[in-house]
N, C-alpha and C positions, 0 to 999 in steps of 0.2 A: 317471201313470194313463192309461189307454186308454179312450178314451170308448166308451160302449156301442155307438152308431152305429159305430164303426168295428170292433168285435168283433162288430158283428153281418152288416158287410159281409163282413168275415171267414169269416163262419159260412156265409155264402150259397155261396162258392167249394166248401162243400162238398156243400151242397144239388146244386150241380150235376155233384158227382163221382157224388154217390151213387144220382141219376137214371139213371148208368149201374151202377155197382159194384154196385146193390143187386140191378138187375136182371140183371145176368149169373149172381151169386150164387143170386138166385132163381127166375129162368124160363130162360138158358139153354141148360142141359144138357137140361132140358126139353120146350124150345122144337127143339131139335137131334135130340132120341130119340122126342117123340109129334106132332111138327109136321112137320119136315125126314123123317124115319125113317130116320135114323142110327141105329148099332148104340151099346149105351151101353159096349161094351168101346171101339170105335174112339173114343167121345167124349171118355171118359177118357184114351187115350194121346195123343190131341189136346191136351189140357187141360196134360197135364204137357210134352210138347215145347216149346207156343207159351209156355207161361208159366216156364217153365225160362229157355227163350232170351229172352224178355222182361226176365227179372230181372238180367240179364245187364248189360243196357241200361242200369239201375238206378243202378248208381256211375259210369259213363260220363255220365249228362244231371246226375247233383247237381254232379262235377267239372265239365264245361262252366258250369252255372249261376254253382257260385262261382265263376269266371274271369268273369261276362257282368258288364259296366259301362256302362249305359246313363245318359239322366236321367230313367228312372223305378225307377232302381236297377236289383239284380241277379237277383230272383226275380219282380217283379210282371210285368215287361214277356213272358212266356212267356203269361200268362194272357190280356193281348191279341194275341200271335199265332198263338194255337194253338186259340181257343174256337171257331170254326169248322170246323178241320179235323177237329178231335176230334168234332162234331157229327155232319156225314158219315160219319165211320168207325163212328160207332154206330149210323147204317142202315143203312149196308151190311152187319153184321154180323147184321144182323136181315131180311138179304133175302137167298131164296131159289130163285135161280131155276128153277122147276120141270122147264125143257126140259131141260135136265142131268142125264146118268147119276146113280145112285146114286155111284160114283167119285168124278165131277165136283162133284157136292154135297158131296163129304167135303175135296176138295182147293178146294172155293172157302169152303166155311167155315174150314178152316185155314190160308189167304190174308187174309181178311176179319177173323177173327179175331185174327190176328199184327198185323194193320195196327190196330186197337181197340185191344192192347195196349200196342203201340209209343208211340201218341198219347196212352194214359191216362198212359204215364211221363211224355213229354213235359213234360205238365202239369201232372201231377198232384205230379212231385217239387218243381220249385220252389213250388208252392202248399202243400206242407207244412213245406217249408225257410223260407217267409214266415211261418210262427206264429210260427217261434224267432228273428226279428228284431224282430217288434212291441215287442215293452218283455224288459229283462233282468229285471226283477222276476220270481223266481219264483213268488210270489202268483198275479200279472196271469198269468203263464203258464200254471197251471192254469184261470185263468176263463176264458182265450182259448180254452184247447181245450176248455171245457167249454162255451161258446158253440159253438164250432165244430162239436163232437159233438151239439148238441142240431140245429143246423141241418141237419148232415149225416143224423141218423136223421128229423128231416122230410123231407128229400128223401126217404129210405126209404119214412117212411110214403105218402109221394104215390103212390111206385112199387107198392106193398103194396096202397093202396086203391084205384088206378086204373087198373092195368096190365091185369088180366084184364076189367074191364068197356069199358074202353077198345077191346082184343082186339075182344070180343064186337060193340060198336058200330060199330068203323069196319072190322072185317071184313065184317059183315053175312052170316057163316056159314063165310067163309072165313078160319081161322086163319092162315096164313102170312100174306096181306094185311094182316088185322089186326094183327097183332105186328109189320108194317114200319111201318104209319102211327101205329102206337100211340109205336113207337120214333122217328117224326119230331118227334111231340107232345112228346116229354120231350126230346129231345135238341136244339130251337129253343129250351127252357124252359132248358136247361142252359148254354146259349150266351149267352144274355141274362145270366142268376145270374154267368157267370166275369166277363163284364165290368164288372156291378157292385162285383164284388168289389176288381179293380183298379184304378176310379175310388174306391176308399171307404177304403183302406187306405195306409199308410207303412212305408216300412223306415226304423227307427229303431237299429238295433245294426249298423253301418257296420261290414265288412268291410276286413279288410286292402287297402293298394293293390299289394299283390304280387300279383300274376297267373301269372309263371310257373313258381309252385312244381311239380316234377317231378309226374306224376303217380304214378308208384311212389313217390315219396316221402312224397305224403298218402296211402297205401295203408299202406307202414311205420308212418306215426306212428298210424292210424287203428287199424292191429292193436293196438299198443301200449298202446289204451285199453280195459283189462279192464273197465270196467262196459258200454261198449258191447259188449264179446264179449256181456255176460250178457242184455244187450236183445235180441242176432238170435236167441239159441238162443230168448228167450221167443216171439220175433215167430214162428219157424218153430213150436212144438209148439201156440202160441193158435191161429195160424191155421189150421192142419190138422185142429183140432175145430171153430170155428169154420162154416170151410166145409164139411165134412163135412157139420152138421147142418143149416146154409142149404139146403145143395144137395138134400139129402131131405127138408125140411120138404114141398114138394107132393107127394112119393109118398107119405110118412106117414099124409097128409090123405086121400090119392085112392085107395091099396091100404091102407091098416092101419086108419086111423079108416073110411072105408068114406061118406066125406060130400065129393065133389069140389066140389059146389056151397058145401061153405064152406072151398076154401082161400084167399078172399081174406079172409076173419073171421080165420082162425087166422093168419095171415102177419103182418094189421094189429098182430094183438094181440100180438106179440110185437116188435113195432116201437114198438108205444108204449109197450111197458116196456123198451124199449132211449131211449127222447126223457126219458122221467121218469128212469131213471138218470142220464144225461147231465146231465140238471137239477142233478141231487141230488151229482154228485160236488165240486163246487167248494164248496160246506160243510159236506163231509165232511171234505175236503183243510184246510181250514180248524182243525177241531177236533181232527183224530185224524195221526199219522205217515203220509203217503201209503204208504209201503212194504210195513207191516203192513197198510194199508186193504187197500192192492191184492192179499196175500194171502190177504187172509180172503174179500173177496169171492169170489176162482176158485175155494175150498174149497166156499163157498156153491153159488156154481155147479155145482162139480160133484158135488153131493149132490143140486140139483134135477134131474138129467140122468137120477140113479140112483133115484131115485124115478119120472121118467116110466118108466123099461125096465120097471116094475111095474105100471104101470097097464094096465088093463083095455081089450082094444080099443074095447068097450062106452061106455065112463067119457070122452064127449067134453065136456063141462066141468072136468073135471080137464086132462082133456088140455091143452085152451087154458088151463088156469089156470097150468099150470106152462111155459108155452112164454109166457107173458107174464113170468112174474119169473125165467127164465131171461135174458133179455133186459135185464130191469130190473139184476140184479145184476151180469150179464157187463160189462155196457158202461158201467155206473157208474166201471168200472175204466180203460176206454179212455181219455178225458181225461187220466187221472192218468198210463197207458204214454206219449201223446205231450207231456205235459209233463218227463217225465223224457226223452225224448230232446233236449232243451232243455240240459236239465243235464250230460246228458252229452257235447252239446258244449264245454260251458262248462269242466267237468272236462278234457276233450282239449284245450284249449288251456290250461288251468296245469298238465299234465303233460308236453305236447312242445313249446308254443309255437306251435301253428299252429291258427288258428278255421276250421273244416269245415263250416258249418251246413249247408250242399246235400249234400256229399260221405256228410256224419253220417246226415241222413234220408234218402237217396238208398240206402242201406248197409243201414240197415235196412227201409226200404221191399223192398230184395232178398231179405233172408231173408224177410220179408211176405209174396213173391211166391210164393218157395219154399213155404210153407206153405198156399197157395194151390193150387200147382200140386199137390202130393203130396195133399190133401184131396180138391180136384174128381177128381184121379186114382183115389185110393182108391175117391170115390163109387161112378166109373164101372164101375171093374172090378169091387169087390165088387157093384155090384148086378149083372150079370154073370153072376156067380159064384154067385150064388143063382134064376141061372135065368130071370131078370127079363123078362118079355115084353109091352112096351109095350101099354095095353089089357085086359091078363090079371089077372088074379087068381091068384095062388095062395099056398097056407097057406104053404110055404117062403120064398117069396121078403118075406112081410107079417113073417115072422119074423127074414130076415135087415132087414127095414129098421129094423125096432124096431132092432134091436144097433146099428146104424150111428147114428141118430138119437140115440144114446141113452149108449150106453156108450164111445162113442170119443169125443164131446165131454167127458167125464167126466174117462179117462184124459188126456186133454190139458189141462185146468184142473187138474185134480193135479199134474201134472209141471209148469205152471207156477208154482206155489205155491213147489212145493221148489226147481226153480232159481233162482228170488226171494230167496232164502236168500244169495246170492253178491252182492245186489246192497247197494252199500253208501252210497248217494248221499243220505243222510234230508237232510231241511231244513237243518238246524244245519250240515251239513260243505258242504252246497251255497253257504249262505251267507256260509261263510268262504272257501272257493274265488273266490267275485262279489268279495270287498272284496280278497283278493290280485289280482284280476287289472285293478280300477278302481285301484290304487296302482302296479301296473307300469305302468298305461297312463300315470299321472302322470309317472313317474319319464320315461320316455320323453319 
């Protein structure tokens, strides 16, 4: 068993992802199109370049990690040497220097921002490859990422409730200012949390002492394992609604509900029903088949999505009621997707004999990105496309962002539901997978 203190150390690592993650997701495209004024087409072809070639990166740092053998092991020791640089790279990504062409501001945010991304792999992969070592118990595994996820959606919430008064306070009227020192405040905050997290935590599920298995070779065996095919195709279509409706939640609030003064209400509230899901999934996990859980949830999901496209632009307590348990139910689900990437390491190694825990989440962390990149893209060009002009008002474009907000997270919790269909890892076969591969390891 995993002591809570140290699942809760655990959970901090993510507190301090999401210090950033939550705020790139939610302030900035932004921060980029009514701050920087950037065009939201150029944001978006931005978005999928850097984060295209980022994801890139992805199975390259999880393969380095599993080869890294230190004595603090082979995933923790990244989080003490990279929570620094990581820091850095998230001011600078939030600084703008004004003397700069229009050009120049587009080519130093697409610098600044490659360099944020590069850093979030860095760390952020072995920091997910360390949940699937803490304990092989797939019980403990679901409560580990459900600890996780509730810490990581606090980090959210921080971001949610502090980042726009924050803005306001330490610019003292000047936006760009304030969104670089706001972004110093969380990202000294997030520095402190990773190192926590690696004084507090143990790798207990010891990796092979082979180090120089080919790297096409773990690529072969890694195709080979049909449930993880069925994890990236999920991670690429959640993530692409996902981000979509992150990324327009503040024009929803500031052109469609017509209330800019409460987009830090309506952001919160949909964050705290993403912390009580979080809560809620580890006995859920407990009572019901995770697989079908995590079906029925995205169904839910994407019925709440289809109910907001109907609501009244008028109707802002609906609005925030249904952007709170969209939250709540979406991410009820997340603990349960990154405990099965757990399993599906476990499955790759009694189908080809080779354990991948970095290579496995590194892989899918890639399609992640993918689904990332294509979403924030989408944002950008479809609001674009409907005309959208920073500052402006107009009936077409408050109509295209309903549909974006609304109907594309929808289609995308649908389509994961049904390719969920293919995934075949329930409890019971997980379980017998663990006791064959604790008898090989005897025989050995």
């Amino acid at each position: 068993m995993i002591s809570v203190r140290e699942k809760i150390a655990y959970g901090l690592g993510d507190t301090a992802s999401n210090f950033i993650f939550q705020t790139v997701m939610l302030f900035l495209t932004f921060y980029y199109t009514d701050v920087v004024g950037l065009s939201a087409a150029a944001v978006g072809s931005m978005f999928l370049l850097v984060r295209i070639f980022d994801a890139i990166t992805d199975p390259l740092m999880g393969s380095l990690a599993d080869r890294t053998r230190t004595r603090w092991g082979a995933y923790r020791p990244y989080l003490l040497w990279l929570a620094f640089p990581f820091a850095l790279c998230s001011i600078l990504a939030f600084t703008s220097p004004q003397w700069l062409s229009d050009e120049g501001k587009l080519l130093y945010a697409f610098a600044t921002y490659t360099l944020l991304m590069l850093m979030y792999t860095a760390i952020n992969i072995p920091y997910s490859a360390l949940g699937g070592v803490l304990s092989a118990d797939t019980t403990e595994r679901v409560s580990i990422q459900s600890y996780r996820f509730v810490f990581a959606m606090g980090g959210g919430l921080l971001v949610t409730t502090l980042m726009l008064p924050l803005v306001e306070w330490l610019g003292q009227g000047n936006e760009a200012v304030g969104y670089q020192r706001a972004m110093m405040v969380m990202s000294l905050i997030g520095m402190v949390l990773f190192l926590l997290c690696f004084m507090g935590t143990a790798e207990r599920v010891k990796p092979s002492n082979e180090t120089a298995i080919p790297y096409k070779t773990q690529l072969r065996a890694l195709y080979n394992n049909d449930q993880w095919r069925v994890l990236c195709v999920v991670a690429v279509v959640l993530l692409t609604g996902l981000i979509m409706r992150n990324t327009l939640a503040l024009y929803y609030v500031k052109y469609v509900l017509l209330r800019p003064e409460s987009a830090t209400l309506f952001v919160t509230a949909g964050m705290i029903g993403s912390i009580i899901g979080c809560a809620l999934a580890n006995p859920v996990a407990k009572r019901f088949c995770k697989v079908k859980v995590y079906i029925s949830l995205q169904l839910i999901s994407a019925l709440i999505c289809l109910c907001n496209y109907f609501v009244p632009f008028d109707a802002w307590y609906a609005a925030i009621a249904l952007h709170f348990f969209w939250g709540l139910f979406l991410q009820m689900a997340t603990p349960l997707l990154w405990s099965k990437i757990a399993d599906v390491v476990d499955y790759g190694e009694y189908k080809t004999g080779l354990r991948m825990t970095g290579l496995t989440y590194a892989t899918v962390v890639f399609f992640i990105k993918v689904g990332l990149a294509i979403g924030g893209a989408l944002a950008g060009w479809l609001l674009a496309s409907f005309n959208y002009q920073p500052g402006v008002y107009d009936p077409q474009s408050a109509k295209g962002i309903v549909m974006l907000f609304c109907i594309g997270p929808a289609l995308a919790s649908i389509g994961v539901a049904i390719i969920m269909r293919w995934y075949t890892l329930n409890d019971k076969k997980v379980a017998a997978i663990q006791q064959h591969l604790v008898l090989s390891a005897e025989k050995d």
